[in-house]
N, CA, C and O atoms as a GROMACS GRO file, in nm:
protein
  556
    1UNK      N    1   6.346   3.844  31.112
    1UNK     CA    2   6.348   3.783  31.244
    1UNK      C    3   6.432   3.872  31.335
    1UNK      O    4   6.526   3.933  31.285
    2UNK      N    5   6.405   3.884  31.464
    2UNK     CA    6   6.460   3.997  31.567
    2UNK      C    7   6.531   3.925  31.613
    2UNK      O    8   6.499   3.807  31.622
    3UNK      N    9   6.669   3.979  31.664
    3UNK     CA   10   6.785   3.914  31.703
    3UNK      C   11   6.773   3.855  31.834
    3UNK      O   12   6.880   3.798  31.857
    4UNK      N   13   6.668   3.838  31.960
    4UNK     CA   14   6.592   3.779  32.007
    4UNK      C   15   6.568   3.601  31.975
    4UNK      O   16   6.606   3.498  32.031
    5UNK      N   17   6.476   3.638  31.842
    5UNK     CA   18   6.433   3.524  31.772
    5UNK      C   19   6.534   3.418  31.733
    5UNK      O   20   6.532   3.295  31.738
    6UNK      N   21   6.634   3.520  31.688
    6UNK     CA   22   6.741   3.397  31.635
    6UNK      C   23   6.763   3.288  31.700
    6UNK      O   24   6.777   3.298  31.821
    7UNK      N   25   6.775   3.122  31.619
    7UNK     CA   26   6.827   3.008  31.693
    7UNK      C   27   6.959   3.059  31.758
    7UNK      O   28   6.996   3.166  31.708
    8UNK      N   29   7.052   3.004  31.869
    8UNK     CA   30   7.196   2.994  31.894
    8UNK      C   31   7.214   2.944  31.816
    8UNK      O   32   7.128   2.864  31.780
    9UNK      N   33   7.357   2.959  31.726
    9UNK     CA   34   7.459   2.849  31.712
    9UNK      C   35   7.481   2.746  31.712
    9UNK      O   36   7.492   2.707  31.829
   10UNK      N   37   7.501   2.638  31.615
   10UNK     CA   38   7.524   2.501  31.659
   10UNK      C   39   7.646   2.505  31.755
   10UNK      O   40   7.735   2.590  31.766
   11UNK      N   41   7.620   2.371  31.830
   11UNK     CA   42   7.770   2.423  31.887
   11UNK      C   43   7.814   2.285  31.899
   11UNK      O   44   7.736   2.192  31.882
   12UNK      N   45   7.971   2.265  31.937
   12UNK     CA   46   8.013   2.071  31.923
   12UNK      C   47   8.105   2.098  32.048
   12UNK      O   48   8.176   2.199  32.049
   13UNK      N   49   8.104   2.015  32.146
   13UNK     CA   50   8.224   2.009  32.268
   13UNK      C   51   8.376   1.946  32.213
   13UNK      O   52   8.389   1.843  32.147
   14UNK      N   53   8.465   2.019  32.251
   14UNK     CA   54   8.563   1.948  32.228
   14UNK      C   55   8.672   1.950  32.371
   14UNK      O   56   8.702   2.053  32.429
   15UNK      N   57   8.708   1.845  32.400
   15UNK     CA   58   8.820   1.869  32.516
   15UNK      C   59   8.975   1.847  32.423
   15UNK      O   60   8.990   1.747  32.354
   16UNK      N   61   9.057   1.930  32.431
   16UNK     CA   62   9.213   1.965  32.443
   16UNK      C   63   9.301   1.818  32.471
   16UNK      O   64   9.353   1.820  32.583
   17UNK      N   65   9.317   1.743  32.426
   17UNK     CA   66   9.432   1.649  32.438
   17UNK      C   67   9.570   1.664  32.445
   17UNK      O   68   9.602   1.782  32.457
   18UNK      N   69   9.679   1.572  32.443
   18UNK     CA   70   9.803   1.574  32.451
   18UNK      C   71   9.824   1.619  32.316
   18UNK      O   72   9.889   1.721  32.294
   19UNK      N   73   9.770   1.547  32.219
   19UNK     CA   74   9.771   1.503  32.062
   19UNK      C   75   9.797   1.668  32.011
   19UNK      O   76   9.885   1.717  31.940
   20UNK      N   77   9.676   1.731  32.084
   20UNK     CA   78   9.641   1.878  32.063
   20UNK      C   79   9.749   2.002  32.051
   20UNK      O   80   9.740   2.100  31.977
   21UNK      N   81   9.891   1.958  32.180
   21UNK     CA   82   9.905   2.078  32.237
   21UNK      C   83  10.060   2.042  32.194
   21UNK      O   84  10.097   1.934  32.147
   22UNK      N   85  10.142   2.154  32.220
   22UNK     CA   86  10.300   2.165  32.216
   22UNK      C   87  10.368   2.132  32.340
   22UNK      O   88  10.305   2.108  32.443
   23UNK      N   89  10.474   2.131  32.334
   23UNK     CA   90  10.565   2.080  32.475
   23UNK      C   91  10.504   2.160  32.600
   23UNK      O   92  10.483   2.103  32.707
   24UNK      N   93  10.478   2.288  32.580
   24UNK     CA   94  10.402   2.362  32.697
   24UNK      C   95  10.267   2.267  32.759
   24UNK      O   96  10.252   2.207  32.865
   25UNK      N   97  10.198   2.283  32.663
   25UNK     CA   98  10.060   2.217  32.703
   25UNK      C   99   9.959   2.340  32.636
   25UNK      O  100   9.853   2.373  32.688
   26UNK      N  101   9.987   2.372  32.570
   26UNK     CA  102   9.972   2.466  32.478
   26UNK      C  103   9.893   2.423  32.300
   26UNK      O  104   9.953   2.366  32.209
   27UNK      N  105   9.728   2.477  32.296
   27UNK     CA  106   9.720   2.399  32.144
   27UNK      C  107   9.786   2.458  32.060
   27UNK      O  108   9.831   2.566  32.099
   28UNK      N  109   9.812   2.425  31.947
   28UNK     CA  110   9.916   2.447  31.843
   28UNK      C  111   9.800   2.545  31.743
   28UNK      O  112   9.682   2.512  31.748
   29UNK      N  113   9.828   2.621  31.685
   29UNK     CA  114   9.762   2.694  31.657
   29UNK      C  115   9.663   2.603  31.497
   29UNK      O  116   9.549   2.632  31.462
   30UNK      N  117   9.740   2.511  31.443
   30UNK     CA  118   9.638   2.434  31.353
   30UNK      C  119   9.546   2.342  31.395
   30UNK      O  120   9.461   2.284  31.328
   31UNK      N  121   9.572   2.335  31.522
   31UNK     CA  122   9.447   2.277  31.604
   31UNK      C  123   9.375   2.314  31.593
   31UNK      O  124   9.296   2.231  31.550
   32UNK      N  125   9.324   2.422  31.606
   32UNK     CA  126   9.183   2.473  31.584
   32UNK      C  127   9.149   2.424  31.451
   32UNK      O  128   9.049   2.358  31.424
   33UNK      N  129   9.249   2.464  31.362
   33UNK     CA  130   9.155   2.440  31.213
   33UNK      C  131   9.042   2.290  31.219
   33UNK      O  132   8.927   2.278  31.178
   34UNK      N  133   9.151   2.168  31.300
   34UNK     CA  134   9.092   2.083  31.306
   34UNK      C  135   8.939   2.074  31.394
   34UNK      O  136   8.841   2.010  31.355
   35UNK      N  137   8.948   2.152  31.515
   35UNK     CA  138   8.827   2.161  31.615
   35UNK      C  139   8.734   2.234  31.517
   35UNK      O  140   8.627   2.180  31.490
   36UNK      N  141   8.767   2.358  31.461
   36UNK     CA  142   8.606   2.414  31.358
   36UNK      C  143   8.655   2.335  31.230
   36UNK      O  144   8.757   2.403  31.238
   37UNK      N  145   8.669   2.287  31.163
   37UNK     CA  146   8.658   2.189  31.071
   37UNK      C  147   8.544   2.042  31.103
   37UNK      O  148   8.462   2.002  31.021
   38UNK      N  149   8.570   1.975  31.255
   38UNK     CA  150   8.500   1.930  31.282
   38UNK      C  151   8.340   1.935  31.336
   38UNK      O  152   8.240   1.864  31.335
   39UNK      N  153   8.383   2.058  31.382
   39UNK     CA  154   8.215   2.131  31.398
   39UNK      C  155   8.122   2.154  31.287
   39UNK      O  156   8.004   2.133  31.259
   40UNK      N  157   8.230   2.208  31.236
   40UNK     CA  158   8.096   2.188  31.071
   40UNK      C  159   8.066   2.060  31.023
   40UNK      O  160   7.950   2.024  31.006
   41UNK      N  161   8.188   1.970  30.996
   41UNK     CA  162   8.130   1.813  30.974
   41UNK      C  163   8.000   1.818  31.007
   41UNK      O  164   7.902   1.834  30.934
   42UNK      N  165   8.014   1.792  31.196
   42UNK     CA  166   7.868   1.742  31.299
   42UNK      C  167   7.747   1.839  31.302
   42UNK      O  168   7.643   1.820  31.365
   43UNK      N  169   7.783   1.972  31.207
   43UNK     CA  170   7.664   2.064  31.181
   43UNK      C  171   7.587   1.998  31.069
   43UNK      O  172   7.465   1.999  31.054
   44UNK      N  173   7.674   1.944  30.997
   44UNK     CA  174   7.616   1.877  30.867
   44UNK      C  175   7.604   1.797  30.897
   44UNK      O  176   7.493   1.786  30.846
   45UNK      N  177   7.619   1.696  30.950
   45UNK     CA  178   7.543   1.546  30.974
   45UNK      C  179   7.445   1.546  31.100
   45UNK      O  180   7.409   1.440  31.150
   46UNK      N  181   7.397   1.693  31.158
   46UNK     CA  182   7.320   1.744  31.208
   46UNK      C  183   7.198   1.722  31.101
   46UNK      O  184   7.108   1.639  31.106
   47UNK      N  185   7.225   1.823  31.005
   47UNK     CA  186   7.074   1.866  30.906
   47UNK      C  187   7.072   1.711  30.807
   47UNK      O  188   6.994   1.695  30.714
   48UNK      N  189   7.175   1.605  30.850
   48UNK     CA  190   7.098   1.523  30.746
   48UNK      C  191   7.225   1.490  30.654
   48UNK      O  192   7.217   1.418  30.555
   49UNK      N  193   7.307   1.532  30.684
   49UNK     CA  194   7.386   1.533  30.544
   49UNK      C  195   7.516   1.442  30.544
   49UNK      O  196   7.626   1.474  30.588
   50UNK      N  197   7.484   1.338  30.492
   50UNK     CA  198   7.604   1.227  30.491
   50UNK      C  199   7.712   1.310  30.364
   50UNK      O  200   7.684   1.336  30.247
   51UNK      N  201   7.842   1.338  30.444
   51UNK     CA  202   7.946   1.434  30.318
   51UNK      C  203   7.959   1.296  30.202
   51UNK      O  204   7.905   1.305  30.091
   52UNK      N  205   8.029   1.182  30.241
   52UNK     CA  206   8.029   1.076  30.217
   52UNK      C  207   7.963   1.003  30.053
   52UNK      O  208   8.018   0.970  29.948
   53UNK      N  209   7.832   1.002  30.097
   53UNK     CA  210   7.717   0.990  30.034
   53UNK      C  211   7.696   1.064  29.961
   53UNK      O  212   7.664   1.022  29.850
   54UNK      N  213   7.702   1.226  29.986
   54UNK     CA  214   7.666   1.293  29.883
   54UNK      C  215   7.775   1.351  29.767
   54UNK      O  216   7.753   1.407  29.659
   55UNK      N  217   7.906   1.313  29.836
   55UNK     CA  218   8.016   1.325  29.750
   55UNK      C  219   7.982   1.208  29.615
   55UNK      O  220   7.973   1.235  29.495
   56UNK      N  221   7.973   1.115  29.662
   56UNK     CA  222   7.944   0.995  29.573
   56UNK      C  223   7.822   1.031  29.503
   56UNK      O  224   7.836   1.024  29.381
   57UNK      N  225   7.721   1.062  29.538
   57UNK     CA  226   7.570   1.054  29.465
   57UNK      C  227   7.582   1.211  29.370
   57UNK      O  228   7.489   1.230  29.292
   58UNK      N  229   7.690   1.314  29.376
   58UNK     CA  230   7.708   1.443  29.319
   58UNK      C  231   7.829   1.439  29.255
   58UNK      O  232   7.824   1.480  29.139
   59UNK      N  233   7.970   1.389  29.306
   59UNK     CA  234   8.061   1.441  29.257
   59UNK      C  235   8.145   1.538  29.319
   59UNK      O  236   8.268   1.535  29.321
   60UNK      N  237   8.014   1.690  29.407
   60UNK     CA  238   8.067   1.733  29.503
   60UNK      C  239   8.112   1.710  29.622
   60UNK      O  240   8.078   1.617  29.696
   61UNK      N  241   8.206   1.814  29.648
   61UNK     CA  242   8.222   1.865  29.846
   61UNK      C  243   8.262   1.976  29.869
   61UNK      O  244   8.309   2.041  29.776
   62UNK      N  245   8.256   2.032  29.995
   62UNK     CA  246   8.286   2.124  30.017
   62UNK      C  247   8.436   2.124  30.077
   62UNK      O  248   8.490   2.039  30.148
   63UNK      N  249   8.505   2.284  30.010
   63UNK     CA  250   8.666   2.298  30.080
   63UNK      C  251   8.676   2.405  30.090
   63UNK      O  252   8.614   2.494  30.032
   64UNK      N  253   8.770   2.412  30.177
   64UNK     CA  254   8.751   2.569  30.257
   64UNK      C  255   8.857   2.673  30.150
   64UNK      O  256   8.974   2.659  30.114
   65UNK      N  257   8.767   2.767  30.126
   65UNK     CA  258   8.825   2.895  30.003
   65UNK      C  259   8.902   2.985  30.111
   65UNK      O  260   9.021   3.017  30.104
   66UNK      N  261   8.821   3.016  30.202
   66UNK     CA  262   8.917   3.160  30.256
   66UNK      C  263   8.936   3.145  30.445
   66UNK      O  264   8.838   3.106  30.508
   67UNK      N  265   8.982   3.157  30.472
   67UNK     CA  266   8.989   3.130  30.672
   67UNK      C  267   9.062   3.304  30.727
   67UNK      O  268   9.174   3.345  30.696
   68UNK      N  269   8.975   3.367  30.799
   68UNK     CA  270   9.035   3.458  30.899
   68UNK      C  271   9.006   3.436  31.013
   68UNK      O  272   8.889   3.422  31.045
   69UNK      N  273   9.112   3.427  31.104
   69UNK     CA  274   9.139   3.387  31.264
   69UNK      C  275   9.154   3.524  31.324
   69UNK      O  276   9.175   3.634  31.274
   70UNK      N  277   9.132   3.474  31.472
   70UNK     CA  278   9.135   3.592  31.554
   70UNK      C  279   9.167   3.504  31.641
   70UNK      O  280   9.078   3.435  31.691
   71UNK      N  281   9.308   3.487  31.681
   71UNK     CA  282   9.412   3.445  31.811
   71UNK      C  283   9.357   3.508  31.939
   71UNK      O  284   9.416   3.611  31.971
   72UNK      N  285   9.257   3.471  32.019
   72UNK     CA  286   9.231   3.598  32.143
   72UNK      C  287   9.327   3.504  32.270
   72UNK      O  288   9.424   3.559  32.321
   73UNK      N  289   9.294   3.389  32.304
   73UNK     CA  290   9.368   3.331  32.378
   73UNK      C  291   9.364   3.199  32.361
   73UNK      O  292   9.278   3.125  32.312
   74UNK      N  293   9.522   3.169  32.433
   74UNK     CA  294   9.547   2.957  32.435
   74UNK      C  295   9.464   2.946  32.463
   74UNK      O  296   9.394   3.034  32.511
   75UNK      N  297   9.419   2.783  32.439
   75UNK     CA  298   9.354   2.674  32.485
   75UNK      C  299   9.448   2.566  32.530
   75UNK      O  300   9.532   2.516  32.455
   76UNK      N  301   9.431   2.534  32.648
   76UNK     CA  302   9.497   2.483  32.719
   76UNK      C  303   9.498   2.262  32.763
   76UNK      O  304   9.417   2.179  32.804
   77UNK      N  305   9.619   2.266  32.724
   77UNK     CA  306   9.574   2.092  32.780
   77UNK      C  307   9.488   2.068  32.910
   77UNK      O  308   9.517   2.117  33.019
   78UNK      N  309   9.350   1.965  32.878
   78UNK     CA  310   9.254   1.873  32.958
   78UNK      C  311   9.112   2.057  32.952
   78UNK      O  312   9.037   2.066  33.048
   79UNK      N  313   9.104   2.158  32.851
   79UNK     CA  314   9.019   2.258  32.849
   79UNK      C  315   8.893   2.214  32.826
   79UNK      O  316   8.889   2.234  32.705
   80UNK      N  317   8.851   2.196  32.837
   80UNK     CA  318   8.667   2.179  32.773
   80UNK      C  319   8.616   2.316  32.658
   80UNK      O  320   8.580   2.425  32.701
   81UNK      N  321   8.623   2.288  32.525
   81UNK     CA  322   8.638   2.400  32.449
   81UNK      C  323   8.446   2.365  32.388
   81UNK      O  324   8.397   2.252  32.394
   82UNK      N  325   8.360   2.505  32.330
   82UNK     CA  326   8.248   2.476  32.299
   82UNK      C  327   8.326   2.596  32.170
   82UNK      O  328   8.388   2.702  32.169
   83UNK      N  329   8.247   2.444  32.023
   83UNK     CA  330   8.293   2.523  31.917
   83UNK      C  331   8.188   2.570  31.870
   83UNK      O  332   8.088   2.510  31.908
   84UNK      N  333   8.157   2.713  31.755
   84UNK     CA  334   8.016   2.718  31.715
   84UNK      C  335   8.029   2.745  31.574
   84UNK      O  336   8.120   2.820  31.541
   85UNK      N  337   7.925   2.678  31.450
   85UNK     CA  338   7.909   2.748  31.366
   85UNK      C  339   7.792   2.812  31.348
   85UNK      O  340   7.687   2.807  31.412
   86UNK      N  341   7.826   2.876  31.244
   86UNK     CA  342   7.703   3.016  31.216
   86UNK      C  343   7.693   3.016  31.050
   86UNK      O  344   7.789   3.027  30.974
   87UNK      N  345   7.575   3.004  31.017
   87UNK     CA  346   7.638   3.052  30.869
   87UNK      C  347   7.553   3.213  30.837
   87UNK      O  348   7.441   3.258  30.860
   88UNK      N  349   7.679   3.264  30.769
   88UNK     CA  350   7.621   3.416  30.781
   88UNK      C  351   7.601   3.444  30.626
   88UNK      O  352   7.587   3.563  30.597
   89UNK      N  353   7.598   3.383  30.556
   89UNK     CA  354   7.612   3.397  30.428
   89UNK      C  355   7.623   3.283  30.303
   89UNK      O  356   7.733   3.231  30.282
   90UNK      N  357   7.498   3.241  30.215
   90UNK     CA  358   7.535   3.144  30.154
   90UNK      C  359   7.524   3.225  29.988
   90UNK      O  360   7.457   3.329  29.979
   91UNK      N  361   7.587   3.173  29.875
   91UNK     CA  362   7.636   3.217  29.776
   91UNK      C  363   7.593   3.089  29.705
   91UNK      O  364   7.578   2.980  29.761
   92UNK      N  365   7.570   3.121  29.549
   92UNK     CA  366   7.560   3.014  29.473
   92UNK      C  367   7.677   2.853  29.508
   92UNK      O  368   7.658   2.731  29.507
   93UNK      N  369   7.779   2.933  29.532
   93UNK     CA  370   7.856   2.831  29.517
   93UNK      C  371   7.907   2.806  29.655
   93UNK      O  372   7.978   2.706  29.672
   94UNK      N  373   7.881   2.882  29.751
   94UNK     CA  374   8.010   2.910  29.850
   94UNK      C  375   7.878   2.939  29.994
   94UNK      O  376   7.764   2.985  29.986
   95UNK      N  377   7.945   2.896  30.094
   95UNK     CA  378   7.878   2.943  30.222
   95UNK      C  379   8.003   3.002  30.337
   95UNK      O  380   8.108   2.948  30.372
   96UNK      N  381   7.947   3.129  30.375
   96UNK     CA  382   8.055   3.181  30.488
   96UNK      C  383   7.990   3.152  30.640
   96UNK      O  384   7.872   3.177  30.668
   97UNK      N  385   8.080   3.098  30.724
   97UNK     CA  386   8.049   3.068  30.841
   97UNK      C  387   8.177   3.195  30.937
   97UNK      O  388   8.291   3.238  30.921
   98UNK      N  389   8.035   3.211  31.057
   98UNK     CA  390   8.113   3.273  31.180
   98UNK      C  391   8.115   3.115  31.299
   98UNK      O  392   8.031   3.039  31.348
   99UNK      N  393   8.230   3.128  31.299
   99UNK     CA  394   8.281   3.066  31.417
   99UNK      C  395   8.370   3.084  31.529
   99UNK      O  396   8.483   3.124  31.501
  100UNK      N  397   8.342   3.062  31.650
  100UNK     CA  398   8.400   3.084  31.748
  100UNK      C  399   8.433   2.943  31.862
  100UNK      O  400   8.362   2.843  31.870
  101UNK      N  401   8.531   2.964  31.925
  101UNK     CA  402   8.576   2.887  31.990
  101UNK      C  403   8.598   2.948  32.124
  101UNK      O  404   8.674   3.040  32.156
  102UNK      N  405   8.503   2.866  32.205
  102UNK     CA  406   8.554   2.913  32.356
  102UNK      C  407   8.539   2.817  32.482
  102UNK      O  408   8.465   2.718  32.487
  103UNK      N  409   8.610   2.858  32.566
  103UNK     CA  410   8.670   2.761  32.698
  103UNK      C  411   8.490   2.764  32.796
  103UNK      O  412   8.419   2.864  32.789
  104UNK      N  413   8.463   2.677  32.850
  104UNK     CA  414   8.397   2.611  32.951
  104UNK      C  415   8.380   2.727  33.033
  104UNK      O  416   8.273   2.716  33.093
  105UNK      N  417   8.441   2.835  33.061
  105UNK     CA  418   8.412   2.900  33.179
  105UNK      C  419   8.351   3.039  33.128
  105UNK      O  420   8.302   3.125  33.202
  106UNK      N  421   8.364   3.045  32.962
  106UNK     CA  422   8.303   3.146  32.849
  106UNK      C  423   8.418   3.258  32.803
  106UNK      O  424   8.408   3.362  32.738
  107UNK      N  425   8.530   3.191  32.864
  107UNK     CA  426   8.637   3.337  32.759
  107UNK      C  427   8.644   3.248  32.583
  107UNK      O  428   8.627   3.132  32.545
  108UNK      N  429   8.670   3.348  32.530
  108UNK     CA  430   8.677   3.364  32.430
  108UNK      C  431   8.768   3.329  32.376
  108UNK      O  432   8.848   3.422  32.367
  109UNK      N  433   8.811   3.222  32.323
  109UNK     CA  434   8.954   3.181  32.282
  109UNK      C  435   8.998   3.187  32.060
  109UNK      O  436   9.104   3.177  31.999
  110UNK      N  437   8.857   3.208  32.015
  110UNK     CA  438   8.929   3.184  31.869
  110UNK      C  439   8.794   3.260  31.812
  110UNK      O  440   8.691   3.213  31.860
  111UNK      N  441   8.775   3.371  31.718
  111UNK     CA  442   8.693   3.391  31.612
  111UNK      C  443   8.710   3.368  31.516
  111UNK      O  444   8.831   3.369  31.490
  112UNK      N  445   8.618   3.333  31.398
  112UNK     CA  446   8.674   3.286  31.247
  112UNK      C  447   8.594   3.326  31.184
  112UNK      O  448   8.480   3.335  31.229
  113UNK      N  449   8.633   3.372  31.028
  113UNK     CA  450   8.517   3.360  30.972
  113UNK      C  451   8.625   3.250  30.863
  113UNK      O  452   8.747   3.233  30.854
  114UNK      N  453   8.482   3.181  30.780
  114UNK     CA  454   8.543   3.049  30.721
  114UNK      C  455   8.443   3.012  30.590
  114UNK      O  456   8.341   2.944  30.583
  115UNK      N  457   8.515   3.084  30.496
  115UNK     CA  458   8.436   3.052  30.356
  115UNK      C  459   8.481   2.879  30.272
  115UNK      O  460   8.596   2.843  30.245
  116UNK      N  461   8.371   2.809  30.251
  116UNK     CA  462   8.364   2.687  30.191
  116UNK      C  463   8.299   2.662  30.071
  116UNK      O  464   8.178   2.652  30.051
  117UNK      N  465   8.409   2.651  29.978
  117UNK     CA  466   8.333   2.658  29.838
  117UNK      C  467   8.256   2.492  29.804
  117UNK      O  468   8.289   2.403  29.882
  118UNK      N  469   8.190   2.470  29.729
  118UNK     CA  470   8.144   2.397  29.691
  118UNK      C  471   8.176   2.327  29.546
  118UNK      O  472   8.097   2.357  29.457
  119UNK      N  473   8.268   2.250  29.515
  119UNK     CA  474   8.364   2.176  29.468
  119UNK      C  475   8.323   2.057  29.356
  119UNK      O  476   8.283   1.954  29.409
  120UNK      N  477   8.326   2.058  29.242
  120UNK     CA  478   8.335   1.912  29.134
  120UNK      C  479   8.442   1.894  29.170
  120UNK      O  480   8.530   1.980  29.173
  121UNK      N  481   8.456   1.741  29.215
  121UNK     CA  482   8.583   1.676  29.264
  121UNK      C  483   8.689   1.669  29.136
  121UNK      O  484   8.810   1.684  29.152
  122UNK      N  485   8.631   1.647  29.016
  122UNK     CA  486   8.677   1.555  28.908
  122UNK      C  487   8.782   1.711  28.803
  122UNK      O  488   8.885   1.699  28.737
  123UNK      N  489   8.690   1.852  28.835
  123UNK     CA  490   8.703   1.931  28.723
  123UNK      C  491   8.797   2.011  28.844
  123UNK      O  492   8.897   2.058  28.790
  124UNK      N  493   8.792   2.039  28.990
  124UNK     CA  494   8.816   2.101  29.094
  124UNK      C  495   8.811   2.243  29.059
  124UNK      O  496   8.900   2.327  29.066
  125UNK      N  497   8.677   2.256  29.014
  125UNK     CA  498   8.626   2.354  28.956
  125UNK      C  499   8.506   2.431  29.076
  125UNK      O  500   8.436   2.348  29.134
  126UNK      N  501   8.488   2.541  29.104
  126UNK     CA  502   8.354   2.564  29.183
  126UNK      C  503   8.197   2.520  29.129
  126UNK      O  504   8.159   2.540  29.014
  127UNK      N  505   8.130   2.468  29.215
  127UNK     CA  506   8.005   2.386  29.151
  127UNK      C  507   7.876   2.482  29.239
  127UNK      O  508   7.897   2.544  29.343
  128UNK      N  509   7.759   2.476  29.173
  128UNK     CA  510   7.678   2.564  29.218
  128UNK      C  511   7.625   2.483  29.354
  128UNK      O  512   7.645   2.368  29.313
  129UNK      N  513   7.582   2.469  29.459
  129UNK     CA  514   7.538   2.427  29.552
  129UNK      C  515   7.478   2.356  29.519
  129UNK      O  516   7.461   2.396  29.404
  130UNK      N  517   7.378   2.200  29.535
  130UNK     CA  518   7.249   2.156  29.488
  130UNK      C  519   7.132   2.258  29.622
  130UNK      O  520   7.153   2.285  29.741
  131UNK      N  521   6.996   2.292  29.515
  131UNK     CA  522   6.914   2.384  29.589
  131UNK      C  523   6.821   2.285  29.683
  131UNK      O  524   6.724   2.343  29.732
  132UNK      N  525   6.832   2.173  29.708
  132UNK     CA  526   6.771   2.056  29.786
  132UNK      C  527   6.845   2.088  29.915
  132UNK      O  528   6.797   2.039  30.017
  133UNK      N  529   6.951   2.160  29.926
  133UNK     CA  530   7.041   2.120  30.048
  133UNK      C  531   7.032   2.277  30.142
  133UNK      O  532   7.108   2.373  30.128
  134UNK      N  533   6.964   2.270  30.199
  134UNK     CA  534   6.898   2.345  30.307
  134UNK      C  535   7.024   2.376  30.449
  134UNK      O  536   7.047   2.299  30.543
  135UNK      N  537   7.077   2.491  30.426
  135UNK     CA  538   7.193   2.532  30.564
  135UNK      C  539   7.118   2.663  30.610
  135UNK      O  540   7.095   2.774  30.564
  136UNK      N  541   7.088   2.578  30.747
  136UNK     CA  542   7.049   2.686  30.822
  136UNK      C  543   7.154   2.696  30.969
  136UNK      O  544   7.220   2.603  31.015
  137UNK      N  545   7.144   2.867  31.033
  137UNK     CA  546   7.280   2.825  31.165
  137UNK      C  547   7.241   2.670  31.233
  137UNK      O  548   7.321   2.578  31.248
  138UNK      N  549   7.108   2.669  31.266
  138UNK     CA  550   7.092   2.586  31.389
  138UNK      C  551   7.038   2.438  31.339
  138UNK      O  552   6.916   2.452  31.350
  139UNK      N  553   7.061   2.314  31.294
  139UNK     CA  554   6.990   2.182  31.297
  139UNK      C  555   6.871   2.196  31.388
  139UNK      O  556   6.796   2.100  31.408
   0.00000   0.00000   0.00000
């Protein structure tokens, strides 16, 4: 497929709260984990996928193995932030996502890449993916 062709990105809105930020007005830098943490959730209950449900009906879930950030700039209290995932890579056990985080007006505020292994709750052992479960970037 020609890079043209490609779907965009899922992407999830998030606005910047008090909850969010430091005495400045400033997000705290584990904020984000929480804003792309939640984007993937709503990517997955995009394609169908109750985590919930399938934790229970498998045993599995997914948890995040590896995280690299790229600090480009704050996000600021009352921001309108658009988060995106990507998945650039899926592995028997493991899927790597590109994600980015950026402000309403299109600067660039966070790159990630964000590997999520796929987990037996019971053994917390890596589990092979089930091949029923279809990740593509875009729902």
């Amino acid at each position: 497929m020609s890079e043209s062709a490609q779907k965009p990105p899922f992407s999830w809105p998030v606005r910047v709260y008090w909850e969010d930020t430091d005495a400045g007005g400033v997000v705290y830098h584990a904020g984000y984990l929480r804003f792309m943490e939640r984007a993937r959730s709503e990517w997955m209950r995009a394609l169908g996928v109750d985590q919930s449900a399938f934790k229970q009906a498998t045993g599995l879930a997914f948890m995040v193995r590896d995280m690299r950030i790229d600090f480009l700039k704050p996000a600021l209290l009352d921001d309108e932030l658009c988060v995106t995932v990507e998945v650039k890579e899926r592995r028997a056990a493991s899927i790597l996502f590109a994600q980015t985080i950026t402000r309403a007006d299109g600067s660039s505020l966070i790159r990630a890449q964000v590997r999520v292994a796929c987990v037996d709750i019971q053994r917390m052992r890596a589990a092979p993916i089930p091949t029923d479960l279809i990740f593509e970037s875009t729902p």
